[in-house]
Structure formats: C-alpha cells, structure tokens
Backbone of each chain as ProteinMPNN parsed JSONL, in Angstrom:
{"seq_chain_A": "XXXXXXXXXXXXXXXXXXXXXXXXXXXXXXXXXXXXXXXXXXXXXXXXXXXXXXXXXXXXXXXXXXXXXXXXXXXXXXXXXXXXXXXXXX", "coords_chain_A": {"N_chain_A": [[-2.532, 0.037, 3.555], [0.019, -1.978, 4.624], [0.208, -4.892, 6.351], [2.555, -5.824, 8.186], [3.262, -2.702, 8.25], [1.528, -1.695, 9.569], [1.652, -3.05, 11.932], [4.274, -1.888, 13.106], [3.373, 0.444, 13.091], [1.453, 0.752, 14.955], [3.528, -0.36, 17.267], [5.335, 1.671, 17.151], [4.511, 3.917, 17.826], [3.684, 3.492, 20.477], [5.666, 2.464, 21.917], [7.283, 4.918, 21.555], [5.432, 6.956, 22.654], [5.301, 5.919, 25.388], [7.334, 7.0, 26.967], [6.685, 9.479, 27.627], [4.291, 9.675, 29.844], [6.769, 9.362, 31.931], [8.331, 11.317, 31.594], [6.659, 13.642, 31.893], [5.793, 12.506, 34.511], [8.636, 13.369, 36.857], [8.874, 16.051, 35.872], [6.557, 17.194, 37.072], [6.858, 15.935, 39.949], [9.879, 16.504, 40.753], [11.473, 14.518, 41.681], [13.879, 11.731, 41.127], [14.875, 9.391, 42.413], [14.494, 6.788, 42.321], [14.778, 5.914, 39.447], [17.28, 4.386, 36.926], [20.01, 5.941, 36.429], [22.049, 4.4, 34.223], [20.278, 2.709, 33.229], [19.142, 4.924, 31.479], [21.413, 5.71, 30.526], [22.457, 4.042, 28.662], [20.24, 3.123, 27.428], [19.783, 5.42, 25.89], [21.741, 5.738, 24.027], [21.901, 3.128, 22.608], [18.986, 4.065, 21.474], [19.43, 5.591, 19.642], [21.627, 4.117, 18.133], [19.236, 1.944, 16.953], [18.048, 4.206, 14.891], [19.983, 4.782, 13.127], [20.135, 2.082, 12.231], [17.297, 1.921, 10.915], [17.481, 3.798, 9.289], [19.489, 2.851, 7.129], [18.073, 0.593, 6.278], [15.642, 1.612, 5.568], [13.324, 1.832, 6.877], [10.027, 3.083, 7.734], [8.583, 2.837, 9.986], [10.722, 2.4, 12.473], [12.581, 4.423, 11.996], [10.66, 6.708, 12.499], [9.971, 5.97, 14.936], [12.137, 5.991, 16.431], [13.421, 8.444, 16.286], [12.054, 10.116, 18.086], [12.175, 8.639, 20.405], [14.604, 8.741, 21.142], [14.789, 11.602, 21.369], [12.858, 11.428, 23.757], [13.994, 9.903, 25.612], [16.725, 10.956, 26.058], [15.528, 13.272, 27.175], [14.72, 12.704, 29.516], [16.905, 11.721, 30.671], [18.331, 14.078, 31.388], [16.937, 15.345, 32.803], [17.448, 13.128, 34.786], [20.099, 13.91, 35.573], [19.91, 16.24, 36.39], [18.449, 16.467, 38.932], [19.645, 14.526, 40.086], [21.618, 15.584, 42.141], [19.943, 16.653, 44.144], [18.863, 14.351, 44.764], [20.252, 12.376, 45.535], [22.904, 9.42, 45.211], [22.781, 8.244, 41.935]], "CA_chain_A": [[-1.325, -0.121, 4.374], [0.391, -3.407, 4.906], [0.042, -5.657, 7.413], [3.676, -5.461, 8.765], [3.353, -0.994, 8.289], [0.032, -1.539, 10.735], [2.185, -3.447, 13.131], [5.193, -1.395, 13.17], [3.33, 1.77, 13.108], [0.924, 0.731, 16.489], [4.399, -0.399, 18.287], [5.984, 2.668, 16.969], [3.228, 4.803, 18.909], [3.175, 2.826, 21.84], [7.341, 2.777, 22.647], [7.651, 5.839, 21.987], [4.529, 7.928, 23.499], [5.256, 5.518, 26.668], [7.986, 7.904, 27.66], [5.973, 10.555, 28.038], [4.047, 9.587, 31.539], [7.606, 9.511, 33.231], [8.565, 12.365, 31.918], [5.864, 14.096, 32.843], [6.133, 12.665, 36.595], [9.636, 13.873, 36.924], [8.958, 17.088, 35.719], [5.784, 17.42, 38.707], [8.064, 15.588, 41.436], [11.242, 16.708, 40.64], [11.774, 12.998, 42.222], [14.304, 10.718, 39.87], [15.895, 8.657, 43.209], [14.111, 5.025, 41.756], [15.035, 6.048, 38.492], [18.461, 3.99, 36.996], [20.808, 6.425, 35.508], [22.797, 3.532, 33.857], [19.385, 2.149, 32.113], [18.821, 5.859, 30.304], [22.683, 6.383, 29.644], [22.455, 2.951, 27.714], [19.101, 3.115, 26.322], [19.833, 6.618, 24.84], [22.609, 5.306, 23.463], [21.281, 2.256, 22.208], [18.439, 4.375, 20.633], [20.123, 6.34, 18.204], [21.944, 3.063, 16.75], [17.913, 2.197, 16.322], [17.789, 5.012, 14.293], [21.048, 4.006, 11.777], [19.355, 0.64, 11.615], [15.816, 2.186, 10.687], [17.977, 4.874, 8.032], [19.784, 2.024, 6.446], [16.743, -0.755, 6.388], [14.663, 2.387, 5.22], [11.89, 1.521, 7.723], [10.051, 4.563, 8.133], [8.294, 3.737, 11.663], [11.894, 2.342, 12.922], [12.973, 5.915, 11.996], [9.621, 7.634, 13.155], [9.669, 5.497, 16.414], [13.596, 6.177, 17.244], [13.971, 9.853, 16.542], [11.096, 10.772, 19.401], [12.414, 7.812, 21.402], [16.046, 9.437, 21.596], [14.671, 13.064, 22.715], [12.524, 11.724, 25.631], [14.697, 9.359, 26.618], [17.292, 11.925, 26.238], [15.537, 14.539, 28.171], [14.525, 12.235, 30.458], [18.525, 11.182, 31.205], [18.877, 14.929, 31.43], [16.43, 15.6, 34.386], [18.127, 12.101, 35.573], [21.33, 14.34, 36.029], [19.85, 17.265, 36.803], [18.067, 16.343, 40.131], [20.634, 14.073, 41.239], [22.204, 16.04, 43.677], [18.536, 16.718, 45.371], [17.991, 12.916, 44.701], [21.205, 11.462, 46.181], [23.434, 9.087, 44.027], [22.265, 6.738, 40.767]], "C_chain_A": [[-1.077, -1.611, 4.65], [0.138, -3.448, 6.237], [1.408, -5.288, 8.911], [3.703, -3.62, 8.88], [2.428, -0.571, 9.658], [1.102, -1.675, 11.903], [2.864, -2.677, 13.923], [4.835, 0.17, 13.455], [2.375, 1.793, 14.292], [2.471, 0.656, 17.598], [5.283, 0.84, 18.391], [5.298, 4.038, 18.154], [3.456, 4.593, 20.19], [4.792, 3.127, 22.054], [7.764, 4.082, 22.407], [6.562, 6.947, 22.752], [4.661, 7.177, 25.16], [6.368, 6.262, 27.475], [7.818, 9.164, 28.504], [5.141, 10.588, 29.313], [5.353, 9.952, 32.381], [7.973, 10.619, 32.648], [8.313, 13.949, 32.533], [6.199, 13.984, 34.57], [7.326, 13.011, 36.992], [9.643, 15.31, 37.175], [7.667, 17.827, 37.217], [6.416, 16.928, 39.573], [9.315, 16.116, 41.563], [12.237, 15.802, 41.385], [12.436, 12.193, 40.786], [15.143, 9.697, 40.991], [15.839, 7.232, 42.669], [14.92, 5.123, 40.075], [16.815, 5.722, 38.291], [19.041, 5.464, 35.736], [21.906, 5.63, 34.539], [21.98, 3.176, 32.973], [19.13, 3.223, 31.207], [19.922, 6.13, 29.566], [22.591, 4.874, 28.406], [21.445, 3.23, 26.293], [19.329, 4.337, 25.046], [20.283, 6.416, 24.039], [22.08, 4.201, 21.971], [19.545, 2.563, 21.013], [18.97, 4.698, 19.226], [21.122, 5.072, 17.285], [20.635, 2.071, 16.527], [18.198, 2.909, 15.248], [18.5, 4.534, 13.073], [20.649, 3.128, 11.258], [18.198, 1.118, 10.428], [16.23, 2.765, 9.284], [18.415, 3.763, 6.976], [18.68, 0.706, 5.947], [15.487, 0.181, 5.53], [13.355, 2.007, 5.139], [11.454, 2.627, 7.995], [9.393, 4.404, 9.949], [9.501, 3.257, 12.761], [12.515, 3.594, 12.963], [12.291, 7.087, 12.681], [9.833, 7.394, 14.801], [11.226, 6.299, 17.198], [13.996, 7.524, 17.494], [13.123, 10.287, 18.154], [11.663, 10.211, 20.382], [13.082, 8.786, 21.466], [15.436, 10.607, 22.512], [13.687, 12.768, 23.361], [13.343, 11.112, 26.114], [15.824, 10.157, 27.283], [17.376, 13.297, 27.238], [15.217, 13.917, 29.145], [16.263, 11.541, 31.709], [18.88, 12.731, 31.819], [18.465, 15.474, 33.214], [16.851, 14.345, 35.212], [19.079, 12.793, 36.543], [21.186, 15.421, 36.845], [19.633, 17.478, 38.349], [18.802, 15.374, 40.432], [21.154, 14.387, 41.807], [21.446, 16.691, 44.749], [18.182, 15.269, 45.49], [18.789, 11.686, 45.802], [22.142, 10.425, 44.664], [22.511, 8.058, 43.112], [20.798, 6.427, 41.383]], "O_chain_A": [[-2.022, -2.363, 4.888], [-0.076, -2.551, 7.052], [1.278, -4.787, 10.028], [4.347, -3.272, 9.87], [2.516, 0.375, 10.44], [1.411, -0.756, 12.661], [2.562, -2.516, 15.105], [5.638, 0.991, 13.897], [2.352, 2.905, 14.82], [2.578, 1.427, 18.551], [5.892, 1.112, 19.425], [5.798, 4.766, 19.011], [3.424, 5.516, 21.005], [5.029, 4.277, 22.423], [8.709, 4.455, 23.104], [7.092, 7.798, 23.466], [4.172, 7.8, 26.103], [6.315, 6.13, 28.698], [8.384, 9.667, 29.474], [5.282, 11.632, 29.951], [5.245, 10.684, 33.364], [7.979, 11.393, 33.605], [8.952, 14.828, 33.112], [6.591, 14.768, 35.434], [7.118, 12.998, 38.206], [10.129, 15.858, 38.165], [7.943, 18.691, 38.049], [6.694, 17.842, 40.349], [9.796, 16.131, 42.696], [13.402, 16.079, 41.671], [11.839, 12.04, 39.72], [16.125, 9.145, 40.495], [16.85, 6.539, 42.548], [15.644, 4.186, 39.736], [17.651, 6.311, 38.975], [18.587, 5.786, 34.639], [22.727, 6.401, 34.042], [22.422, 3.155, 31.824], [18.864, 2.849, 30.065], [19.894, 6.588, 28.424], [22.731, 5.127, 27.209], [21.585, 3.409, 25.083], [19.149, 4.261, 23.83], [19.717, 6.69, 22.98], [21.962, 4.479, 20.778], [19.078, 1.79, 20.176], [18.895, 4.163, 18.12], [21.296, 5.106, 16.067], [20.969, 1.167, 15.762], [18.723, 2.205, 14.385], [17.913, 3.996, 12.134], [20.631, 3.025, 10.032], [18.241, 0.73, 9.261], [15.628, 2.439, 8.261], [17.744, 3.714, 5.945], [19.018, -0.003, 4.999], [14.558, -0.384, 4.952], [12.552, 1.858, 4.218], [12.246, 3.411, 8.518], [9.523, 5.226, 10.856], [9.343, 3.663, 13.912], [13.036, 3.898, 14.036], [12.819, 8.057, 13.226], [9.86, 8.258, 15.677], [11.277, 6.964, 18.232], [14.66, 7.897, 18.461], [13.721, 10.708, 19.144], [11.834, 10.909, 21.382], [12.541, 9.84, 21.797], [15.459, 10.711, 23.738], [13.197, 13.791, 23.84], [13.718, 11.542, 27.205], [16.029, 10.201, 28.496], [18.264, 13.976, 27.753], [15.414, 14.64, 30.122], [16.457, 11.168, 32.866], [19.698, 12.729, 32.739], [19.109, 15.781, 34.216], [16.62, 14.453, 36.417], [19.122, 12.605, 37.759], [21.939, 15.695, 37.778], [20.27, 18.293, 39.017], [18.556, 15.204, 41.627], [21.595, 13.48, 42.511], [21.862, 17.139, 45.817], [17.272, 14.94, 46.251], [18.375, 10.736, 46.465], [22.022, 10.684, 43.467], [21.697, 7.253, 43.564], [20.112, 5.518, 40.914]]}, "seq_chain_B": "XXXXXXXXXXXXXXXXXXXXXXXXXXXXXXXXXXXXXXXXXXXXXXXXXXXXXXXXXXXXXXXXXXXXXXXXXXXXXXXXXXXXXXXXXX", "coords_chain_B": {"N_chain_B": [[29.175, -9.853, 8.348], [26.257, -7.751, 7.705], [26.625, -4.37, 7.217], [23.934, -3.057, 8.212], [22.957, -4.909, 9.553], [25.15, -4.879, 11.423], [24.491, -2.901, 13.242], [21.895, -3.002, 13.565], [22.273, -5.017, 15.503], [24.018, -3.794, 17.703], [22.383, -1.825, 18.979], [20.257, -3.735, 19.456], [21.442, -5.262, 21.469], [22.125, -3.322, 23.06], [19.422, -1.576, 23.734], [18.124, -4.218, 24.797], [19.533, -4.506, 26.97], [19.611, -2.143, 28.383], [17.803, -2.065, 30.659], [18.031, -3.988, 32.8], [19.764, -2.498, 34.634], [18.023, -1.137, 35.961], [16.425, -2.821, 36.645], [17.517, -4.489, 38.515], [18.069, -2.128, 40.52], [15.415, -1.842, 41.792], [14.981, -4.334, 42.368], [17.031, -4.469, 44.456], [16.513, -1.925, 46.083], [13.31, -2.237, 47.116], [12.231, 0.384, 46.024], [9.915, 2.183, 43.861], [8.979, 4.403, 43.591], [9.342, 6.595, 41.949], [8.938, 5.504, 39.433], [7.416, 5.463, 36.435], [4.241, 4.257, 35.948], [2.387, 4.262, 34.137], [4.107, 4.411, 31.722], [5.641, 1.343, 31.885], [3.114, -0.304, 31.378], [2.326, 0.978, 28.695], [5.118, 0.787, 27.276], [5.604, -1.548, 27.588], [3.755, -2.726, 26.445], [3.43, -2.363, 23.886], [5.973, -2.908, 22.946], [5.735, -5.656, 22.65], [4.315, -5.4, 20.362], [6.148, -4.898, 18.287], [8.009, -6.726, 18.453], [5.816, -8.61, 17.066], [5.803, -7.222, 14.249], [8.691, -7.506, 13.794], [8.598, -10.352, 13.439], [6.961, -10.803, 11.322], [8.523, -9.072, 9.299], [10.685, -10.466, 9.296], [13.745, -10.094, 10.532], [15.793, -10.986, 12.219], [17.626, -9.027, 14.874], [15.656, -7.711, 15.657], [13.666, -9.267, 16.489], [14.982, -10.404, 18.607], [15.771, -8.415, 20.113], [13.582, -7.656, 21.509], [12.235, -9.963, 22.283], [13.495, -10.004, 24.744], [13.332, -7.704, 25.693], [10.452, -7.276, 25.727], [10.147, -9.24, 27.89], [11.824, -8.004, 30.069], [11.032, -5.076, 30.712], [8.567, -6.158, 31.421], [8.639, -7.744, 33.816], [9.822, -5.287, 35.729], [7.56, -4.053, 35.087], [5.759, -5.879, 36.91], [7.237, -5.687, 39.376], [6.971, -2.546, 39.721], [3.985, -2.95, 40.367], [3.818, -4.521, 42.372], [5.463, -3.775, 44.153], [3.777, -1.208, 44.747], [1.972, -0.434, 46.356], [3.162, -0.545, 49.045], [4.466, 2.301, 47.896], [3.578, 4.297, 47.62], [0.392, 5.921, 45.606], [0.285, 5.539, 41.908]], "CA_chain_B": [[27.885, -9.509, 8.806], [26.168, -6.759, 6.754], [26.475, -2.857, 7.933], [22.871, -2.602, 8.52], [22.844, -6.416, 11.102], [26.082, -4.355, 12.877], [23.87, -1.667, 13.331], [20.79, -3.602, 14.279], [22.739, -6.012, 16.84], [24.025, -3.267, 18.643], [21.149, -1.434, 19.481], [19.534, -4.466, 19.842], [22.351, -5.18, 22.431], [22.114, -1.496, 24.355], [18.061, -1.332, 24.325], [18.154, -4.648, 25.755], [19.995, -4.545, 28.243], [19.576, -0.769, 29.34], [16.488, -2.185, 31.836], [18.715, -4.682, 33.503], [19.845, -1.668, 35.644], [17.201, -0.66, 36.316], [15.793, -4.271, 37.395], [18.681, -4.668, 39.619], [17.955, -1.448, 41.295], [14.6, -1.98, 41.99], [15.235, -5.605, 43.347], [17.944, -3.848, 45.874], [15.479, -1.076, 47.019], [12.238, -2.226, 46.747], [11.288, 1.188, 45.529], [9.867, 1.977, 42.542], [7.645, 5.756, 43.909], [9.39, 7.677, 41.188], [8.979, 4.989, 37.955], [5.776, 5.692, 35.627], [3.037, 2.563, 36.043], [1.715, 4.457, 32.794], [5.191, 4.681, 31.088], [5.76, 0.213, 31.779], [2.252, -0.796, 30.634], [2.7, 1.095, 27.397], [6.186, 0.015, 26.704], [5.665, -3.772, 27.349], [2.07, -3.618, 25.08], [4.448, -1.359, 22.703], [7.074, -4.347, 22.873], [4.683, -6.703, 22.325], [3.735, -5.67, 18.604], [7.405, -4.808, 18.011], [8.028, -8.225, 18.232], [5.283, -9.105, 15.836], [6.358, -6.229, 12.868], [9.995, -8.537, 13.824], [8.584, -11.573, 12.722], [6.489, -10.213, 9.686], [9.887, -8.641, 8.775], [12.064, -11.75, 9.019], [14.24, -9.188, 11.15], [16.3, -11.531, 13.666], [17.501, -8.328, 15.913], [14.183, -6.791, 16.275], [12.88, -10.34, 17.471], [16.115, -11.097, 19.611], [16.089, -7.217, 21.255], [12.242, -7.481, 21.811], [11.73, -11.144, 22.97], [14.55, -9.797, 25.985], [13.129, -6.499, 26.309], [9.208, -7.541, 26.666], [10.93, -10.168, 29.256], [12.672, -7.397, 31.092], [9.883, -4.428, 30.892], [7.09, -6.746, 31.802], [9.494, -7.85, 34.902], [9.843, -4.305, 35.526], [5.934, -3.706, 35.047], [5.154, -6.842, 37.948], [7.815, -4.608, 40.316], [6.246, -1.646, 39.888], [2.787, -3.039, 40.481], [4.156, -5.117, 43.684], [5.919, -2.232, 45.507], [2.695, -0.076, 44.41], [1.45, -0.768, 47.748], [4.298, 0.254, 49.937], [5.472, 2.828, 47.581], [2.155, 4.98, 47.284], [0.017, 6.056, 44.14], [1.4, 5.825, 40.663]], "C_chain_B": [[27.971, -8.215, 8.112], [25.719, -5.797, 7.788], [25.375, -3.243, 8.737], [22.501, -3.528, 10.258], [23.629, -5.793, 12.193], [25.099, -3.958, 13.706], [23.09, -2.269, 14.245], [21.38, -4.381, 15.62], [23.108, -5.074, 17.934], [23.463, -2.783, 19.325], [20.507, -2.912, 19.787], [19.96, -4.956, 21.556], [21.711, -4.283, 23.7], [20.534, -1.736, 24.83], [17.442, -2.638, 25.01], [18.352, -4.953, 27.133], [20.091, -3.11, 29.723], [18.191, -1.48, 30.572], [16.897, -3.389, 32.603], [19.286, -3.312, 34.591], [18.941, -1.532, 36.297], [15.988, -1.676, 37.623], [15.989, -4.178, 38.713], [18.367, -3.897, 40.869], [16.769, -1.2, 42.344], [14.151, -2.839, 42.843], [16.008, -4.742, 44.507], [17.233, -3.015, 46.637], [14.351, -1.283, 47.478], [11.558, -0.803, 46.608], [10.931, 1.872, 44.45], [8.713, 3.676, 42.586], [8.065, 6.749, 42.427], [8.957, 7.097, 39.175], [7.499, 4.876, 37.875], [5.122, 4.647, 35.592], [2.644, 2.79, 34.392], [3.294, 3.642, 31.651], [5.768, 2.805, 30.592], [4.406, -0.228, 31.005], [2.042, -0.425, 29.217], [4.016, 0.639, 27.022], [6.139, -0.924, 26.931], [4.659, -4.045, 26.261], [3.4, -2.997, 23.416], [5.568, -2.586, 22.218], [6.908, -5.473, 22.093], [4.66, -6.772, 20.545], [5.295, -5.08, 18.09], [8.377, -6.267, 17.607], [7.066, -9.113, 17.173], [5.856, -8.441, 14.686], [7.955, -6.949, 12.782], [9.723, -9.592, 12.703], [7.932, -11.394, 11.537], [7.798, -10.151, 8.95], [10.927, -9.361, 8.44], [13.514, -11.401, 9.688], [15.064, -9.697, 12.264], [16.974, -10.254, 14.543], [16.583, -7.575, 16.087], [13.476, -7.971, 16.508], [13.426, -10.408, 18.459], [15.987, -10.117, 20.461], [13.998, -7.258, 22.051], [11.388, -8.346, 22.45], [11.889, -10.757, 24.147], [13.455, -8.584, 26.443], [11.874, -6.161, 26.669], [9.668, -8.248, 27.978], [11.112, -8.757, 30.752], [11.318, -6.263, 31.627], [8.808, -5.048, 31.885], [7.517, -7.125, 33.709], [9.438, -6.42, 35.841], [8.065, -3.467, 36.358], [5.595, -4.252, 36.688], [6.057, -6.102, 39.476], [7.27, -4.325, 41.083], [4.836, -1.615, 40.76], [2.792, -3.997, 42.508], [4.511, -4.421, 44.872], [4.988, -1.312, 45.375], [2.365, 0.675, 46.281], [1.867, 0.531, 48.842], [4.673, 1.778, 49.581], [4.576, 4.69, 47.152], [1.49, 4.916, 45.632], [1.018, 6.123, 43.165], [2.426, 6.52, 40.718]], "O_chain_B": [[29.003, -7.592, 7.866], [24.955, -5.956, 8.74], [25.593, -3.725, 9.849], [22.1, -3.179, 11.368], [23.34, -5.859, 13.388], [24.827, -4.535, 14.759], [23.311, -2.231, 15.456], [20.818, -4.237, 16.706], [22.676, -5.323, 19.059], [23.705, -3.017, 20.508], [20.259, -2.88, 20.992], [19.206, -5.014, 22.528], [21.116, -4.504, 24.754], [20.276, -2.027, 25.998], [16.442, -2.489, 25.712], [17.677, -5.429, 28.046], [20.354, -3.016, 30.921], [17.956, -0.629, 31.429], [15.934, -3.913, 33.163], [18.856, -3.598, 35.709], [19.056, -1.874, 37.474], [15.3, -1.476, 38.624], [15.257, -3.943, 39.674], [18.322, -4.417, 41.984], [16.907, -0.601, 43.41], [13.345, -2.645, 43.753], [15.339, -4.403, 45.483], [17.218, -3.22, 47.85], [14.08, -0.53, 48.414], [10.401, -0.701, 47.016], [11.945, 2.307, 43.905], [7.87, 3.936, 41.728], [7.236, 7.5, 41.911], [8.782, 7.776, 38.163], [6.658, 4.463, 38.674], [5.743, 3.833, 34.909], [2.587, 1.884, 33.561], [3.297, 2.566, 31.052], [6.202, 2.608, 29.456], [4.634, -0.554, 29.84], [1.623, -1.297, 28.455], [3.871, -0.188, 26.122], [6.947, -1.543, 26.239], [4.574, -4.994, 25.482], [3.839, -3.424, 22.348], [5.758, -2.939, 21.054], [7.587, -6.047, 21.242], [4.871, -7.698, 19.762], [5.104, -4.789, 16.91], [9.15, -6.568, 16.698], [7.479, -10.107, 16.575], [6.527, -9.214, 14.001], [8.456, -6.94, 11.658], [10.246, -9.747, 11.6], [8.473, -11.948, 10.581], [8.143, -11.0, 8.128], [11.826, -9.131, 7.63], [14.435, -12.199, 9.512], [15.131, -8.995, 13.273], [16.702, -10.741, 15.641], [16.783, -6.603, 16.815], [12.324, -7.674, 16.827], [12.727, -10.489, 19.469], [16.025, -10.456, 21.644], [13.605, -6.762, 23.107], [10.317, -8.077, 22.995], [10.941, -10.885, 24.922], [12.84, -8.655, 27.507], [11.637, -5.27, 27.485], [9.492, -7.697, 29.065], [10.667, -8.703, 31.898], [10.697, -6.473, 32.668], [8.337, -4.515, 32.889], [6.787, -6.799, 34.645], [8.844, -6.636, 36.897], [7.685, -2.844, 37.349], [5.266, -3.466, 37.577], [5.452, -6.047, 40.546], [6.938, -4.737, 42.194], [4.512, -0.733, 41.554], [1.977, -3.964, 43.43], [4.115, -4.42, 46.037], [5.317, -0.292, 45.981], [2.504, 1.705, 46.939], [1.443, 1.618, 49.234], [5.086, 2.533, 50.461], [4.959, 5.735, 46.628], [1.874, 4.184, 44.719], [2.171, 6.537, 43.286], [3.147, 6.638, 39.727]]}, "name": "protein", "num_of_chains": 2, "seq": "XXXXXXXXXXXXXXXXXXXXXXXXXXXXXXXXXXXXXXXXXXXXXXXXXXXXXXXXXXXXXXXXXXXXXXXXXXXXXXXXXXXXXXXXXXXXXXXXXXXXXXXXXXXXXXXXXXXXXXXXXXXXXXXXXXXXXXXXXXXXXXXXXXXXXXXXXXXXXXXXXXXXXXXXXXXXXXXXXXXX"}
C-alpha cells in the first residue's frame, strides 16, 4: 500500500468513526441544546460534495471516508431536529 | 477551473466553515454538556493526517479545507475541554 493510501486510509477512519461518540451521546441524552444546527446543516451538505470530489478524483478513501461521513452526520442533523422542541431553539 | 477543483472547493468551503457555528455558539454559551470530548479528539487527530494524504497528493483543497478545519476543531476541542469543568463529565 502506498504511502499517501496509508495516510488517507488512517484519516479516513478517524473523521469518519469520530461521529460516532456524539451520536451515540445524543441517542442516551436525548440532549442536542449545545449542539449547532447550522454546523450539521452545512457540514452535511458540504459532505456529499466530498463525495463528487472523491467519485471524480477516483480516491477510494475520499469516497470510503464521505459516504459514512454523510449518514452520521446526517442522522446526527436528524436527532438535531428531532429533539429540538424538548431542547429549545438552535 | 476543472469540474473536479469546483467540486473540491466547495466542499472544501461548506466542511470548513460548518464548525464556525458551532464555535460561535459555544463562545456565547459557554456550554458545551451535550458535544462529544470523544467525537473532537478524533476529528482533529483525523484532520491532522488528512492534511498530510493533502500534501502527498499535491491536492490544494484538501490542504486549504483541512489547515482551517484542524484550526477550527482543535479550537472547538480546547472549548470543550475548558467548559468540561463547569459543564460536567464528557
């Protein structure tokens, strides 16, 4: 494995399995009041044209890393919305 | 500018700047009880070698979104770890 495949495939791991703690604590607190709904509607966003990049560049852990990113960040925007009206606003 | 750079700049754009909310909000409240301690220390180390597989790559928006977005994370991270205190366990 290359040098650059090593790199790309530890940071690939790491940004996207780091979603997974908060979504976890969300899902036990059913607490999202600290949490910006503005930084997940972006980021989500902002993932998935990741992804186009990664498809076109035909990087595979740009592609590996972005698809997982999208659905936590995704579900994590979702329980954003969901408990905001136990959370109060944004 | 070629498809793929659109592509890359924008996302580079969005996943930068999605944690500027989040900053913001954090500075205004000081509270940070519901954001993952786990979830920042893996995405800033995660950042970190994202930014190297950049420069391997020769990749100017996966250096430019990743220089900003260790910056912002790690910011983020020092928060988290500041309001710990006040704000209880993880």
């Amino acid at each position: 494995m290359e040098l650059t495949q090593i790199f790309g495939s530890i940071a690939a791991i790491m940004t996207t399995s780091a979603f997974v703690p908060q979504a976890i604590k969300i899902i036990k607190t059913k607490s999202t009041k600290d949490i910006s709904l503005g930084m997940y509607i972006i980021l989500t966003t902002g993932i998935f044209f990741w992804l186009i990049y990664g498809i076109l560049l035909k990087q595979p852990p740009i592609i590996f890393a972005n698809t997982i990113g999208f659905t936590l960040t995704f579900t994590i925007l979702i329980l954003k919305i969901k408990y905001r009206k136990t959370n109060g606003r944004d």
